[in-house]
C-alpha positions, 0 to 999 in steps of 0.5 A: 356907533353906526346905531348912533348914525342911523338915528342921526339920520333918521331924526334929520328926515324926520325934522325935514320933512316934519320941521323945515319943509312943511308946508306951513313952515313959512309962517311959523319962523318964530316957532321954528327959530326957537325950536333950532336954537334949543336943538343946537344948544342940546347937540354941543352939551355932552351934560345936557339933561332932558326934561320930562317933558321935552320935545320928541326931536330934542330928546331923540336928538341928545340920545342919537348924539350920547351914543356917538360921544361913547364911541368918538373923540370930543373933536369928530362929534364937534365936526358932526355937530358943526354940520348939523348946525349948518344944517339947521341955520341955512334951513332957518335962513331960507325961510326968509328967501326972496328970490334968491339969486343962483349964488345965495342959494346955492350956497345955502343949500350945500349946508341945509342938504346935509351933507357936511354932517354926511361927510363928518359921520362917514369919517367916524366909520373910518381907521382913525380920525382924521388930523385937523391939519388935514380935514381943515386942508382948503382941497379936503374942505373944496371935495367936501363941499363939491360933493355936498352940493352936488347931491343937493342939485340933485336932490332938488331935481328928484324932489321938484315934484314932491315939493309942488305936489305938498305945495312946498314954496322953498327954493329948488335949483330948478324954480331958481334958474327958472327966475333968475335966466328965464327959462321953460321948465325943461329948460331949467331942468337941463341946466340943472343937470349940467350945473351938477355934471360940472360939480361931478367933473371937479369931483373926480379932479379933487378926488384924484389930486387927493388920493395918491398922498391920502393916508388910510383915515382920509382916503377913507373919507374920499373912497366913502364920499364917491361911493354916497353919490351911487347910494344918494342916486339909487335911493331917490330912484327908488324910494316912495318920498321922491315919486308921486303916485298915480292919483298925485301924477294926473294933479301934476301933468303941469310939472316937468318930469325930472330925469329918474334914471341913469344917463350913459354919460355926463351932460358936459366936459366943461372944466371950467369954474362955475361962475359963483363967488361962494365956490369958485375957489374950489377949483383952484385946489383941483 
């Protein structure tokens, strides 16, 4: 089963970088929509047979996704599924951005950064699945979808120079408070941080409202969900995709460098609803 989830992870680097943030990618949208309905398609068909000459990607796909249905219930690959193909629509859906406002991206990108599914293969790894009743909870729901777009603000603050560097013309929390408040790059960054130090605040809120009555299958998922914040932070800090090297760094001396470190203490204590319509609820469940 984890075999399974490492190859679903791997194929959704792969269709990231390759697919949806390829610098070209804007002018290719036909190739790409056909591309993501075919490959939702494959994901939500347990019968589907592969044609010999299918894709990589489709044929990787329907292998990673056989191996999980072996091991799991029909419920908790539907779950998987039902955050790949977030994923995959939000991802079509900002190829045709234009200047969005913080609202819209921001609620596009707690589904294209893929953390949905993170959530749904860290639940297959727990005791026992998790009920509907529970997992459907509008607080489980609120967590899940802090801790999503949380790690995608910070993805974004990691991958601001690797996308100018490749020339990539997508939306980035960054450039997006930038356009819509008029701010420096140093600026913007700073707000960025404190926007995902506000989510990490309502975190840890959710987290310990939840926790206490939690039985085993979804304090599982709470646990796991904390511990992905730590391993998304020191992957980016070390990995080679988030930095540049010498030669990309002296092309790059127009572009703000983003914090790579870890900071003594959160930005704010800044309790208070963010003042975006897409998720402000989530702080009623707190």
């Amino acid at each position: 089963m984890l075999r399974g989830i490492g190859c679903l992870m791997e194929w959704a680097f792969v269709i990231d970088d390759d697919v949806l943030d390829h610098p070209e990618a804007a002018s290719r949208t036909s190739e790409i929509i056909r591309l993501v309905a075919h490959l939702t398609h494959v994901m939500e068909s347990p019968g589907y047979r592969v044609p010999k000459n299918a894709s990589p990607l489709v044929a990787a796909l329907h292998d990673a996704m056989e191996q999980l249905r072996a091991e799991r219930t029909p419920t908790q690959v539907a779950r998987l599924s039902a955050g790949l193909r977030r994923t995959l629509t939000s991802a079509v859906h900002k190829l045709h951005l234009n200047e969005p406002d913080e609202d819209e991206y921001l609620a596009l990108r707690m589904h294209d950064v893929g953390s949905y599914t993170y959530a749904a293969a860290v639940a297959l790894c727990g005791p026992a699945p998790i009920p509907d009743e529970q997992w459907d909870a509008p607080a489980v729901q609120a967590l899940i979808g802090c801790t999503t777009l949380l790690i995608g603000v910070e993805n974004d603050l990691f991958s601001f120079r690797m996308e100018k560097e490749q020339g990539q013309t997508s939306p980035n929390t960054v450039s997006i408070l930038q356009a819509t408040r008029g701010l420096s790059l140093d600026q913007a960054v700073t707000a960025a941080v404190e926007l995902r130090d506000r989510l990490m605040l309502l975190f840890l809120r959710l987290r310990e409202r939840l926790l206490p009555s939690a039985e085993p299958p979804l304090q599982h998922l709470i646990d796991r969900l904390g511990q992905f914040f730590v391993l998304n932070t020191e992957v980016s800090l070390c990995g080679p995709r988030y930095h540049p090297s010498a030669a990309q760094l002296a092309a790059l001396e127009d572009v703000a460098q983003t914090p790579a470190y870890w900071a003594p203490s959160l930005s704010t204590t800044d309790t208070s609803p963010l003042p975006y319509p897409s998720i402000s609820w989530w702080w009623d469940h707190c």
